[in-house]
C-alpha positions in Angstrom: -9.4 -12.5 -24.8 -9.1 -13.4 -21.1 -6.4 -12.2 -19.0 -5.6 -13.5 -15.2 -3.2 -12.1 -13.6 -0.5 -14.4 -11.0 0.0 -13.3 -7.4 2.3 -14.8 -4.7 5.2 -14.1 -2.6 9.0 -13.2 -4.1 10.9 -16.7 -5.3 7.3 -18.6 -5.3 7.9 -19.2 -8.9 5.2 -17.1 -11.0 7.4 -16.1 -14.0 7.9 -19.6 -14.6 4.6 -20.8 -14.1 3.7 -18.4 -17.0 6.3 -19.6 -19.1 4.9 -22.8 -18.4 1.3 -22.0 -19.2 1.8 -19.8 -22.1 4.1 -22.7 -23.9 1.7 -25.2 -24.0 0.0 -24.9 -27.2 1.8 -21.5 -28.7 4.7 -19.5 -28.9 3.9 -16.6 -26.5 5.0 -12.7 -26.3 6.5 -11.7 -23.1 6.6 -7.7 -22.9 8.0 -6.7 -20.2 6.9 -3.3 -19.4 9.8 -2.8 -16.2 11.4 -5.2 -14.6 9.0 -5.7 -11.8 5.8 -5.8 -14.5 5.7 -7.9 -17.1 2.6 -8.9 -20.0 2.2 -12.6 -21.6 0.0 -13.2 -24.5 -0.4 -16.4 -25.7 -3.1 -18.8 -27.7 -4.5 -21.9 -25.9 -6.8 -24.5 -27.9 -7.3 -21.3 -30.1 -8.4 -18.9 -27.4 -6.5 -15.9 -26.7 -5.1 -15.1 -23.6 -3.0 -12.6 -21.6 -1.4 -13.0 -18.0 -0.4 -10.4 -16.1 3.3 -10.7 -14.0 3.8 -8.2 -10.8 6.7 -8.9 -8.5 6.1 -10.2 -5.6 6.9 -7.8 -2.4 5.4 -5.3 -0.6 6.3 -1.9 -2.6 4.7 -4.2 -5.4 1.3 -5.1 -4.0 -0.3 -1.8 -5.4 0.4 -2.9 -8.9 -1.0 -6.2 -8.3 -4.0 -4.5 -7.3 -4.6 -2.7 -10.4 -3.8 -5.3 -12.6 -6.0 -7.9 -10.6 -8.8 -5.7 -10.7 -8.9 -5.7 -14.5 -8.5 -9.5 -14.7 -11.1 -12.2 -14.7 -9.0 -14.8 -12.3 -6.3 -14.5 -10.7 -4.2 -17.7 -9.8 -1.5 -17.4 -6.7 1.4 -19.7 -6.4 2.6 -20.2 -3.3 6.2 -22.5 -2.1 5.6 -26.2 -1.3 5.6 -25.2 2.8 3.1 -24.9 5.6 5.4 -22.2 7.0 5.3 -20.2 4.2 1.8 -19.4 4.4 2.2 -16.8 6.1 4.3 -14.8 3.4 1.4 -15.6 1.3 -1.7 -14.0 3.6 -1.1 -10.6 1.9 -1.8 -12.0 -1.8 -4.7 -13.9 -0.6 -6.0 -11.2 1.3 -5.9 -9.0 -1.8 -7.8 -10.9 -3.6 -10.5 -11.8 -1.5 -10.8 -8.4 -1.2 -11.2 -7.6 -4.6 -13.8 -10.6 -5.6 -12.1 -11.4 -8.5 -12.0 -15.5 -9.0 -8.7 -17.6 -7.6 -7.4 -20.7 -8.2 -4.2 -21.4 -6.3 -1.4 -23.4 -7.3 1.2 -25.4 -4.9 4.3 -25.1 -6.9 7.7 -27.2 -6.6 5.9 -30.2 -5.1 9.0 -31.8 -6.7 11.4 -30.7 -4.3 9.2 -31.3 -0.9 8.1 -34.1 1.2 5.6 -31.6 2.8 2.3 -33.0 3.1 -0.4 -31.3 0.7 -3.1 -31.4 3.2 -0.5 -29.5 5.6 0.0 -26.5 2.8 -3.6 -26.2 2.4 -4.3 -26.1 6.0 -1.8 -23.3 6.3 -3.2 -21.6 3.9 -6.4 -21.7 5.3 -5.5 -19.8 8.4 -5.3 -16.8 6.0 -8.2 -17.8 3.7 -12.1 -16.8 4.3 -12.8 -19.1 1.4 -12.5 -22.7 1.4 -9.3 -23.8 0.0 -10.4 -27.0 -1.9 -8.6 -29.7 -3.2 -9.0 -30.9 -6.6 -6.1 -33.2 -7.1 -4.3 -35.6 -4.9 -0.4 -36.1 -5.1 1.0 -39.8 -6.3 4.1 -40.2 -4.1 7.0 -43.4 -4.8 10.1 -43.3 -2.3 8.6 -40.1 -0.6 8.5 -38.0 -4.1 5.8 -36.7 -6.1 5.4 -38.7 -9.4 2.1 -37.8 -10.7 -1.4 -36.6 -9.6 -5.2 -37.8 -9.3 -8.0 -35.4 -10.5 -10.9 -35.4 -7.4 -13.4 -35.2 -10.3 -12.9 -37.1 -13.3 -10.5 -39.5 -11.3 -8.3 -40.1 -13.5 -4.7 -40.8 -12.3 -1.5 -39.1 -14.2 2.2 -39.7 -13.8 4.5 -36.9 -14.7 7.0 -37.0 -17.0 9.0 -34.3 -16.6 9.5 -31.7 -19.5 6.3 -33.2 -21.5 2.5 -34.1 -21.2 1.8 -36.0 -17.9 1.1 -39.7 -19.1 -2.6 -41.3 -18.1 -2.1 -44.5 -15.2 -4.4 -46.4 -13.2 -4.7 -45.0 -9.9 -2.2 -46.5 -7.8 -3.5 -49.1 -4.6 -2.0 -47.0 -2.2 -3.7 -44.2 -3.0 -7.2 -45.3 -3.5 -8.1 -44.7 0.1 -6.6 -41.1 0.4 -8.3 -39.9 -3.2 -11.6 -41.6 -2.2 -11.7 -39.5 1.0 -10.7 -36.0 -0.6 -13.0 -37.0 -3.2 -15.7 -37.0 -0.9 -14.7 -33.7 0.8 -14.8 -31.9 -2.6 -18.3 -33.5 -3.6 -19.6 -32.8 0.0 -18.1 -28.5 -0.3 -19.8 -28.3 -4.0 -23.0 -29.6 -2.5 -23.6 -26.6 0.0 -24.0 -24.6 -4.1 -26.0 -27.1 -5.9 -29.3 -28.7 -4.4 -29.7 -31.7 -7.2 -25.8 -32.8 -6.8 -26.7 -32.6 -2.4 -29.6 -34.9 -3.4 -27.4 -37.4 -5.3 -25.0 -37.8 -2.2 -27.8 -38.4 -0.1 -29.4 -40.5 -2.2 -26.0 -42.5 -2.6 -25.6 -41.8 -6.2 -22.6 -41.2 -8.3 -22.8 -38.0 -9.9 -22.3 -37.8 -13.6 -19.0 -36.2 -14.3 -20.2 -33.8 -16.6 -22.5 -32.6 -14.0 -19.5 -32.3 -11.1 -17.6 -30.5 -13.6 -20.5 -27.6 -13.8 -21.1 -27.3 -10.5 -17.5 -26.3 -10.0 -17.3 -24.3 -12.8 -20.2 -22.6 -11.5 -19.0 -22.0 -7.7 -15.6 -20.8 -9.2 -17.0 -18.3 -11.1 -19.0 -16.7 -8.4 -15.9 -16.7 -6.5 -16.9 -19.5 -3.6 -14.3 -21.0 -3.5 -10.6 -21.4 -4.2 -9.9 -25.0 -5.7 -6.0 -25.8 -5.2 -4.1 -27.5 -7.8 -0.3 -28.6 -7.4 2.7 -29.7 -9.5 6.2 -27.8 -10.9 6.3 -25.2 -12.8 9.9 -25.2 -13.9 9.4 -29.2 -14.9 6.6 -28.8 -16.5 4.3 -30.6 -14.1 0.7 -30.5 -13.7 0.8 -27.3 -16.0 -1.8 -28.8 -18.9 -4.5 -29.6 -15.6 -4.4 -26.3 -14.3 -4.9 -24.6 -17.7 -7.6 -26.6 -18.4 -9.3 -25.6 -15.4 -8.5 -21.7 -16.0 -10.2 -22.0 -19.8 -13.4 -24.0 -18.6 -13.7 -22.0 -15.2 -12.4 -18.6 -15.1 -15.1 -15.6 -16.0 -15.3 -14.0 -19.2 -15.3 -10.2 -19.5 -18.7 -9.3 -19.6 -18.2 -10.9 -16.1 -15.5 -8.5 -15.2 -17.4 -5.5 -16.3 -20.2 -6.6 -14.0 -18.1 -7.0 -10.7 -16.3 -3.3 -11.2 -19.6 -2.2 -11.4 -21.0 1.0 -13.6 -20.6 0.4 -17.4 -16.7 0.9 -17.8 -15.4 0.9 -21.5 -11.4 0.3 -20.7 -9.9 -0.2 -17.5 -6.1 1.2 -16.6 -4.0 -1.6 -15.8 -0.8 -0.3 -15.6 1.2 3.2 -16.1 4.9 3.7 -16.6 7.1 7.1 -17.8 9.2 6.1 -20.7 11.7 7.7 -22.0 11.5 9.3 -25.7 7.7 8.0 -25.3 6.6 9.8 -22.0 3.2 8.0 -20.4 2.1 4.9 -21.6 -0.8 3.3 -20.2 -1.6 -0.4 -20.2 -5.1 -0.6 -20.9 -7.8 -3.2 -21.2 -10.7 -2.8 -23.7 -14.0 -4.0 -21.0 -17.7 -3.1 -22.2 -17.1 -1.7 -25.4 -14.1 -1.6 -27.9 -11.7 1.4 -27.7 -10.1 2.8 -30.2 -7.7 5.4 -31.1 -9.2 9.4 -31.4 -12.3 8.3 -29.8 -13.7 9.3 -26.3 -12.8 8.0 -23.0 -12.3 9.5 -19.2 -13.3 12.8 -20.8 -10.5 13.0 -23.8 -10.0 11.4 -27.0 -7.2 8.4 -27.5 -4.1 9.3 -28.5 -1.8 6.5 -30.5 -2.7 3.0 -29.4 0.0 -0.5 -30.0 0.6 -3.6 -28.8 1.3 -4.6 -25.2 5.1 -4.5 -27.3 4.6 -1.0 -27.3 6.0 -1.3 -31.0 3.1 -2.8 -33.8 0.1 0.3 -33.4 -3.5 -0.8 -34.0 -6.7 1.2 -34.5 -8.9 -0.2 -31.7 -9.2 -3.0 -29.1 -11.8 -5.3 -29.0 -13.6 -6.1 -25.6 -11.1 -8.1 -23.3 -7.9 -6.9 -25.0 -5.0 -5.4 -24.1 -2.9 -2.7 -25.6 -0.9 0.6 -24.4 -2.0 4.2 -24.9 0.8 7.2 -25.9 -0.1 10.4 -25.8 -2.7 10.4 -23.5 -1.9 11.8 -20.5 -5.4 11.8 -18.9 -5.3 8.4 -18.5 -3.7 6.3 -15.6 -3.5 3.0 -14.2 -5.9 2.3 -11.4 -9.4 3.7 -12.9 -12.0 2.5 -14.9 -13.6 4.6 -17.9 -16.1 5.3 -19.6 -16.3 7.6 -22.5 -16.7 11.1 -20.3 -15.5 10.0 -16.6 -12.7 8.5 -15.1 -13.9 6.4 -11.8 -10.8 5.6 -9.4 -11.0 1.7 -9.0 -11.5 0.6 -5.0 -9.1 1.6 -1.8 -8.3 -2.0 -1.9 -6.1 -2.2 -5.2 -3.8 0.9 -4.5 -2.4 -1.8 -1.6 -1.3 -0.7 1.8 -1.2 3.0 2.7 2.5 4.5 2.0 4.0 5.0 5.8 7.5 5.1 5.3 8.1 9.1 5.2 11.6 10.2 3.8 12.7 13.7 2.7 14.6 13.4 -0.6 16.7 16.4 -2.3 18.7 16.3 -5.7 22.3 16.1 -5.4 22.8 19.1 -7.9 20.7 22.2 -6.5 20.2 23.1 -10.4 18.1 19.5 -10.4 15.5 21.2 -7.9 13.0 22.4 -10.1 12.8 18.7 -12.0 13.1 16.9 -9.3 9.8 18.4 -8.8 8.9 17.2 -11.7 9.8 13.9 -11.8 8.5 13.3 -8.3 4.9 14.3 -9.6 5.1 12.1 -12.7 6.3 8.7 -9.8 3.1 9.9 -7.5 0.9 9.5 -11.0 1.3 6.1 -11.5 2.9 4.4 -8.5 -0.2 3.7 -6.3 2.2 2.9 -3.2 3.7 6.5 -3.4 2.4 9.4 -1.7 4.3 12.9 -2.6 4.4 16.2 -0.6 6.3 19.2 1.0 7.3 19.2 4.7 6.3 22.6 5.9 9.8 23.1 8.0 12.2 22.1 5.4 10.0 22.9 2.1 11.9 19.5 0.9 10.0 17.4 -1.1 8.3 14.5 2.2 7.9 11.5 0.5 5.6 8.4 1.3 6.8 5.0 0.3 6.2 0.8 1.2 9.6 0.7 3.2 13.4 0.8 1.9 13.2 -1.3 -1.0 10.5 0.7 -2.5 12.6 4.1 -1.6 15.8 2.3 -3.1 13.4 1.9 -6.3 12.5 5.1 -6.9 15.6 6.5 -6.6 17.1 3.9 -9.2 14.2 5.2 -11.3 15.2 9.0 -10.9 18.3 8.6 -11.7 17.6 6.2 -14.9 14.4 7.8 -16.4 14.9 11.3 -15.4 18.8 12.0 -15.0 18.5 13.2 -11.6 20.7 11.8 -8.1 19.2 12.2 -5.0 19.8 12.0 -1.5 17.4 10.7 1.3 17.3 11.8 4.9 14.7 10.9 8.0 11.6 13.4 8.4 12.5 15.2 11.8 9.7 14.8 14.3 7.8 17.7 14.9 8.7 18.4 18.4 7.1 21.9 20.6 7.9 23.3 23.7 5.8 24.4 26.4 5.8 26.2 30.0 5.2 24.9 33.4 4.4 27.8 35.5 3.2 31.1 35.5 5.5 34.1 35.2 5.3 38.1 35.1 7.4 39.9 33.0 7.7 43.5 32.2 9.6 45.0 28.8 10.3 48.7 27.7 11.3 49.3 24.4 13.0 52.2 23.8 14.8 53.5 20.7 15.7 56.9 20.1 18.1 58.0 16.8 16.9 61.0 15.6 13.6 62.3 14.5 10.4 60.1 15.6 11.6 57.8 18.3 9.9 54.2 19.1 8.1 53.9 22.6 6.5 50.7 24.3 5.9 49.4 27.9 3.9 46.3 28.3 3.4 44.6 31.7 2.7 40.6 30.9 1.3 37.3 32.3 2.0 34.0 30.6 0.8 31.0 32.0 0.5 27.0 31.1 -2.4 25.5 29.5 -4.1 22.0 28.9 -2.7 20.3 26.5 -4.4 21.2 23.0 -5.2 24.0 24.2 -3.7 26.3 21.5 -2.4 29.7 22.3 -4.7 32.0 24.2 -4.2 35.6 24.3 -6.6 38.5 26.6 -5.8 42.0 28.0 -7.2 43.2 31.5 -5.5 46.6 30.9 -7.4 49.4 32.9 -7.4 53.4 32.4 -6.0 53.5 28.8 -2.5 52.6 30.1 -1.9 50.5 26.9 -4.7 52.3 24.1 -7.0 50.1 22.9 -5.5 50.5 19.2 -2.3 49.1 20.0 -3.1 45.9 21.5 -3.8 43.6 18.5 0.5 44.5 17.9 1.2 43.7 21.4 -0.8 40.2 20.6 0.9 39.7 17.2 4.2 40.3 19.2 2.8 37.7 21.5 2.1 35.2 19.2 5.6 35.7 16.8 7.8 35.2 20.3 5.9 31.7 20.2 7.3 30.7 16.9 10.6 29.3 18.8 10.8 29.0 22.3 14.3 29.0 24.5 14.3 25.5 23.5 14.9 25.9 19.9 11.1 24.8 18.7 7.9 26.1 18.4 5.6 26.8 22.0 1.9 25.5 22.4 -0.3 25.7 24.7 0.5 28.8 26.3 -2.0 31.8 27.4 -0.9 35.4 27.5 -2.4 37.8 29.3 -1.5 41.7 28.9 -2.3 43.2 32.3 -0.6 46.6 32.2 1.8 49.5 30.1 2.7 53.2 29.0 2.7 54.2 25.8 4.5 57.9 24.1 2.1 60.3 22.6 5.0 60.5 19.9 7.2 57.9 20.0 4.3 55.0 20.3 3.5 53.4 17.2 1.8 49.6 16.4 5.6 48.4 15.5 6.7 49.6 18.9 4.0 47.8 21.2 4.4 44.7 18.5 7.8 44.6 18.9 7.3 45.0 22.8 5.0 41.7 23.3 7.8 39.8 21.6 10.6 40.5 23.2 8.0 40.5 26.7 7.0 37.0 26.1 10.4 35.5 24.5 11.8 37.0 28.2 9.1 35.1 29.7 9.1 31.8 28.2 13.0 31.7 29.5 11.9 31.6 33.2 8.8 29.7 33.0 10.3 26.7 33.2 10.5 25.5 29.4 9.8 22.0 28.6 10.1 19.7 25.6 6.9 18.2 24.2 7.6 15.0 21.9 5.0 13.7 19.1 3.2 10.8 20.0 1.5 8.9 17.0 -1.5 6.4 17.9 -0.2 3.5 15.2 -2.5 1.0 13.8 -0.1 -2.1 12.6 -2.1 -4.6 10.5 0.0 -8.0 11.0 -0.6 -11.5 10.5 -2.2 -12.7 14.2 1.5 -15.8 14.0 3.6 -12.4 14.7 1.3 -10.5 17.1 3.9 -11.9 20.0 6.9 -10.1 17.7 5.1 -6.5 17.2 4.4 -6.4 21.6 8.9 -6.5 22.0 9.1 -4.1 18.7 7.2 -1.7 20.0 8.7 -1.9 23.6 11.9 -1.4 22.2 10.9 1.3 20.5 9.7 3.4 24.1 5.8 3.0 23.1 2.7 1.8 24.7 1.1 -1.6 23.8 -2.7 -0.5 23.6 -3.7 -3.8 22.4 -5.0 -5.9 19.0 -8.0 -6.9 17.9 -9.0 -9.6 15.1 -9.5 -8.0 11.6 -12.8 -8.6 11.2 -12.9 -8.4 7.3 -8.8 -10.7 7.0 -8.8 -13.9 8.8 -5.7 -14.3 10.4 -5.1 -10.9 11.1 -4.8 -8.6 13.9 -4.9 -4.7 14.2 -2.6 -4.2 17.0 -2.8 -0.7 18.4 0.0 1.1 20.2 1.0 4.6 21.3 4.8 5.3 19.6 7.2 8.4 19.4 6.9 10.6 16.4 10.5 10.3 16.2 10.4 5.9 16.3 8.4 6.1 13.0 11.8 5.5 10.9 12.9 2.5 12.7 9.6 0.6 13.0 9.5 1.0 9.3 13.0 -0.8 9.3 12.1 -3.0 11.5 8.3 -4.5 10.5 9.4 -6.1 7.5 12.1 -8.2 10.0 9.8 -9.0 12.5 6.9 -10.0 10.2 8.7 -11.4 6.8 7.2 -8.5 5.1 3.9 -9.3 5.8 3.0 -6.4 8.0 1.9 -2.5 7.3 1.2 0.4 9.7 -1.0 3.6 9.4 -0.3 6.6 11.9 -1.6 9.7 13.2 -1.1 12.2 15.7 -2.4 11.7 19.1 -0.6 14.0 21.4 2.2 15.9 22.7 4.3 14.6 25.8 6.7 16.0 27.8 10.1 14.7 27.2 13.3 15.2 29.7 16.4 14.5 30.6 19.5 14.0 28.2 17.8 13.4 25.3 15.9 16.0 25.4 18.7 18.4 26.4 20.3 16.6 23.3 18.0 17.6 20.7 17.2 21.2 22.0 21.0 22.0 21.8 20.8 20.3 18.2 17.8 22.4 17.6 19.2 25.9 18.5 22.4 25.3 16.9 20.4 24.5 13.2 18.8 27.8 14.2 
């Protein structure tokens, strides 16, 4: 069995070029596992096949990752529109990086007058490979009627619904196919040095000869031939499969580009319920079969990609679903003791979006917790953790739609509601100038008393400095044993400054005190520091320090203009873009943005860039922050306090 999987932008038509494929010679099975991930098996000319469906959308490009890496081609359909090329950069992106063969398919030619050449050329922008052409529309009145193959020349006229009929090649086209002919002769040349001596020679290849050639640079992935017609009538359907069962890998070619000597490869993973885990796997270098070894642990039950008919093993290119084996996921490759995570490439983008969710019901806590875990398994575009100041559960997702997902799935699959709130930035406080402060604490109520006089400098540091602390106390004034309190004092005051958040930067110097023979104690002096520096802070002039994140937005280069008034809007610094040096067609533009704008450019990116775009952040530094905004969110601060 060979099994491709089909990539491309949402609405470009790939459920119904499936449909389209599957039907020709068979009656296929459609299993679809969720609604955004779907499994066709079908017969064609007698060899079995199986396509793989992923939604097309950002929160979805993770699964197409795993499930391309497991296939032996991969065919993208794209809209009938030079514009729309750059809604499909991501997909081709994705699978140049992950080497696996392409062919792409123009869909809908029926309902364009777009010029083929103009698609292609679009396309290309995006494209390391060379797109080539292996067909040449047949237009009457403007419209598409038919197609001309670029190698056997051979001229079809669709009929809509049924098998394209065979025609002479039309007068008016003659000139057009001759020249694209030449183009694709002179590309497959550059890969085979007999069929560059023919054309220089000024002989006509044999078409037997043409047809292995391009079989041959397919295979190695050199190129991506391009192939056009309708899916939903039917059209050009028959020439496309043809060229996916001559050209497109087998397995033992798939087991050689993952590398290693994998037995099964995870394709897909979903939680179902009354069934728990089940894995979509595909059988690779050996057959795998159920209570036998693999990633460490033996194979629990093993069925159909229905999830319904079991069967004992899978033969080398197959598909099937694993229960009850919870040590298997989607997204690694196996052999019979190790599980090896497949490349960064086919998780997709990094998760960026952070959102804190909590269950409606507090008694849902403990399986939200749960459930959460189980998502992070086997979503590859999911990221889980805690946020230290809340201890709510942080989580990373692709952007709104993906976070509207997964709480559609927590509420379906695990009973549980939840609500969704912004991560609050992490804002600090600082001082501006030195101050001296002394504090006496005194407490007397009977019995031992508590005694503690401590003479104090705090003073601003550089930024990233940390907290500092040192003692230039002379004659025993403070003894020696009680200034590690005074500094633990010190460093608790620092925990929340007059301005509601935590102070940085900041040295402490003890320069003088008394202490009680009696009354003195290490919770006296500790006790002391705190309520010395908190005293302090107060009339150092206090000052808000806001998150800055150095973000790193990946973006097709058409919409580099777009990201430069984003981020403006947004109060950050344009650093600049470079060219992606392994995506044509894209920049890395690099900018300096408030913690706190994180939310919004995640709302905002998929506007400004039709989805296309992703952004990775880190912390670069704190910066002070004044006026009435930061008045605002101090008072907002000490009143949550």
């Amino acid at each position: 069995m060979r099994c491709f999987t089909v990539l491309g932008p949402s609405n470009s038509g790939k459920t119904t070029l499936i449909e389209a494929l599957s039907s020709l010679d068979s009656k296929p099975v459609r299993s679809e596992m969720t609604e955004y991930f779907a499994i066709t098996e079908f017969t064609y000319l007698d060899e079995p096949w199986c396509a793989f469906d992923i939604a097309g959308g950002p929160e979805y490009i993770g699964f197409a990752g795993e499930a391309l890496a497991a296939s032996d081609a991969a065919i993208l359909c794209v809209p009938p529109d030079p514009d729309a090329a750059v809604l499909c950069a991501p997909y081709l992106r994705l699978a140049e990086e992950s080497g696996t063969p392409c062919l792409l398919f123009i869909n809908r030619m029926d309902t364009t007058d777009n010029r083929v050449r103009d698609i292609v050329a679009g396309l290309q922008a995006y494209a390391g490979h060379s797109i080539i052409l292996r067909q040449v529309p047949i237009r009457e009145n403007g419209e598409i009627v038919g197609a001309v193959d670029l190698i056997s020349e051979r001229a079809w006229e669709y009929q809509e619904g049924k098998h394209s009929e065979l025609i002479e090649i039309p007068a008016g086209v003659r000139e057009r196919e001759q020249e694209a002919r030449a183009e694709l002769l002179e590309h497959l040349s550059d890969f085979d040095d007999h069929l560059l001596e023919e054309l220089i020679e000024d002989k006509r290849p044999p078409l037997d000869e043409v047809y292995d050639v391009a079989t041959a640079v397919m295979r190695e992935n050199e190129d991506i031939p391009a192939f056009l017609g309708s899916a939903s009538a039917r059209n050009g359907i028959t020439r496309l499969m043809k060229s996916l069962r001559h050209e497109a890998p087998s397995v033992e070619a798939t087991v050689a580009r993952l590398g290693g000597e994998p037995l099964a490869a995870g394709v897909f993973a979903a939680y179902r319920k009354h069934m728990g885990k089940a894995v979509v796997l595909r059988a690779l270098g050996g057959p795998v079969s159920t209570g036998a070894m693999l990633g460490g642990d033996t194979v629990g039950n093993l069925s159909g990609v229905d999830a319904r008919h079991p069967v004992q093993s899978l033969a080398p290119g197959e598909v099937g679903v694993a229960v009850k084996s919870d040590h298997l996921n989607a997204g690694y490759t196996y052999t019979a003791k190790e599980a090896v995570p497949m490349p960064d490439w086919s998780r997709g983008h990094p998760p960026s979006h952070v959102v804190l969710v909590t269950p409606v019901h507090e008694k849902d806590d403990a399986r939200l917790s749960t459930a959460l875990a189980r998502l992070d398994e086997i979503d590859p575009g999911l990221s889980v953790s805690q946020d230290e100041a809340s201890g709510h559960a942080a989580v990373r997702l692709q952007g709104p739609m993906h976070l509207r997902r997964i709480q559609s799935l927590l509420d379906s699959d695990f009973g549980i509601e939840v609500e969704s709130a912004p991560v609050g930035a992490s804002y600090r406080e600082t001082v501006t100038r030195p101050v001296e402060h002394q504090h006496r604490h005194r407490k007397q109520s009977g019995g031992a008393g508590q005694f503690a006089d401590v003479h104090m400098k705090i003073e601003p540091q550089d930024r990233g400095a940390g907290f500092t602390f040192d003692e230039v106390v002379k004659g025993g004034a403070v003894p020696r044993n009680y200034i590690p309190s005074v500094e633990v004092g010190a460093r608790d005051a620092t925990g929340q400054g007059p301005l509601g958040f935590p102070v940085i930067d900041l040295k402490v110097t003890l320069t003088d005190g008394k202490s009680h023979s009696v009354d003195s104690s290490d919770f006296a002096f500790r006790t002391a520091g705190k309520a010395c520096v908190k005293e302090a802070l107060a009339k150092a002039g206090p000052v808000l320090l806001q998150p800055i994140d150095r973000v790193d937005i990946h973006v097709p280069s058409v919409f580099s203009g777009a990201i430069v008034t984003l981020v403006t809007s947004l109060k950050g610094q344009v650093l600049g873009f470079d060219p992606n040096p392994d995506a044509k067609g894209w920049d890395i533009f690099h900018a300096l943005l408030p913690d706190s704008s994180l939310d919004e450019l995640a709302r905002s990116l998929g506007g400004a860039t039709q989805g296309t775009a992703w952004y990775v952040a880190n912390f670069d530094h704190y910066q002070e922050l004044h006026g009435r905004e930061a008045e605002n969110i101090s008072a907002a601060a000490r009143e949550s306090a």
